[in-house]
C-alpha positions as CSV (number, residue, x, y, z in Angstrom):
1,X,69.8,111.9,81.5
2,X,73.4,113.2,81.4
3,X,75.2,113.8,85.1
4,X,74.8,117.7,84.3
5,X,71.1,117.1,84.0
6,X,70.6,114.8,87.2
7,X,72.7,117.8,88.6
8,X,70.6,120.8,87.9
9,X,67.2,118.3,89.0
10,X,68.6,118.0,92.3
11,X,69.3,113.9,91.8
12,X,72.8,114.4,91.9
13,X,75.0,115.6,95.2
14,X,78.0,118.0,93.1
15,X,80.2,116.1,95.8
16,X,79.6,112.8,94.3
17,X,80.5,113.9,90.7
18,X,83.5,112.6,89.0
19,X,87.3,113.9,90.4
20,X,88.6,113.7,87.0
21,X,91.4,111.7,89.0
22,X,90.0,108.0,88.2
23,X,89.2,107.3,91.8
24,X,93.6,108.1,92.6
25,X,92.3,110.2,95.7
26,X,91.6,106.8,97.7
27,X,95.0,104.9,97.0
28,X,97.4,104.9,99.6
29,X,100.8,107.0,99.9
30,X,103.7,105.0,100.4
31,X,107.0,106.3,101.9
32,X,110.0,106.2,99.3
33,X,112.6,108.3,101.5
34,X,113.3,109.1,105.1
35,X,115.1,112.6,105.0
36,X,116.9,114.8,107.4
37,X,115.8,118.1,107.1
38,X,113.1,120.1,105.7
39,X,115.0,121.4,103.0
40,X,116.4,118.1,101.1
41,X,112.4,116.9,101.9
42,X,111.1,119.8,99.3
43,X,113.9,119.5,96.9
44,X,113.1,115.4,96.1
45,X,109.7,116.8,96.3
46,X,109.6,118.5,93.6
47,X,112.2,116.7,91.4
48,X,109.3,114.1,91.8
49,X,107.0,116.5,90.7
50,X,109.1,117.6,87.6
51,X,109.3,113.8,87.0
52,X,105.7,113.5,86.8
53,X,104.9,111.6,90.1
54,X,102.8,113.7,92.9
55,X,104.6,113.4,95.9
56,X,104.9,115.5,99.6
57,X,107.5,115.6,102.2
58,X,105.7,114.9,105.4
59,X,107.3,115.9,108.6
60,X,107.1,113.3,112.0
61,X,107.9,116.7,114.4
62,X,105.3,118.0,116.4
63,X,104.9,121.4,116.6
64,X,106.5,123.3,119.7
65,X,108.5,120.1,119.9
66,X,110.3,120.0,116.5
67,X,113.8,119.1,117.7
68,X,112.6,116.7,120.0
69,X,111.0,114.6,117.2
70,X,113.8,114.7,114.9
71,X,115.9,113.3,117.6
72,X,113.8,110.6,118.3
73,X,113.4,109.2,114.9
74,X,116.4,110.2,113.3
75,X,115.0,112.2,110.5
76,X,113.2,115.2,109.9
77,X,110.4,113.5,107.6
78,X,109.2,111.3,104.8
79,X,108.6,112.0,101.3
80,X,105.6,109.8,100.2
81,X,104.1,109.0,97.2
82,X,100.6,107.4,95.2
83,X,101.7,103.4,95.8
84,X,101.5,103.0,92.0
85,X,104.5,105.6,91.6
86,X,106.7,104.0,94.6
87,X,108.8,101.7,92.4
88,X,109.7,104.8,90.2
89,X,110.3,107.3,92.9
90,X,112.4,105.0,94.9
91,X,114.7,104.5,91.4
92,X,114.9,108.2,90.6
93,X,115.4,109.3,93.8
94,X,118.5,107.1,93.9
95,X,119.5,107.9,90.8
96,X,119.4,111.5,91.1
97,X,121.2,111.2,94.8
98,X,123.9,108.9,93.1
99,X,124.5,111.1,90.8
100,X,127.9,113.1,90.2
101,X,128.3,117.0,89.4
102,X,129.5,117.6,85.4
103,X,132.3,120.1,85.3
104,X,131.6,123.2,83.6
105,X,134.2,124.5,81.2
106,X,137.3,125.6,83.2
107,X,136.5,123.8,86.3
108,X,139.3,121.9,87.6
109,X,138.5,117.9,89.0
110,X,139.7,118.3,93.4
């Protein structure tokens, strides 16, 4: 009997049925950056995303004490990732902050 089969004869709870993610929802997230405000947090975000690795910027403030938080870490969040990505987030994420402009035509170097 197929798993739509054991579905519709009630053998089957719908929240047991496959993810279609390999069993992915169960591995831990990893932290590959501390960063200092929201806003760089969603940029690496989704240059990891573009890259192919699911990742979220995760913020240590509490609401109504948001500054106070920041202070006492030193940062405004964390940008974690699936623990099988970490090793490729951590190098792109150096890589891309490493990395230099390229002058446009007509640009002069500072």
């Amino acid at each position: 009997m197929s798993d739509e089969e054991e579905e519709r004869a009630g053998r089957r709870n719908p929240s047991e049925a496959d993810s279609g993610q390999g069993g992915l929802e169960n591995e831990p997230l990893v932290v590959v950056r501390e960063v200092p405000d929201e806003s760089t947090g969603t940029l690496l975000r989704d240059f990891l995303k573009a890259q192919g690795i699911e990742a979220v910027a995760v913020p240590v403030q509490i609401p109504w004490f948001s500054t106070l938080e920041s202070l006492h870490h030193g940062y405004w969040g964390r940008v974690e990732v699936l623990g099988k990505d970490a090793d490729r987030a951590r190098a792109l994420i150096e890589e891309y902050l490493s990395a230099a402009p390229e002058q446009g035509p007509g640009e002069e170097t500072a």
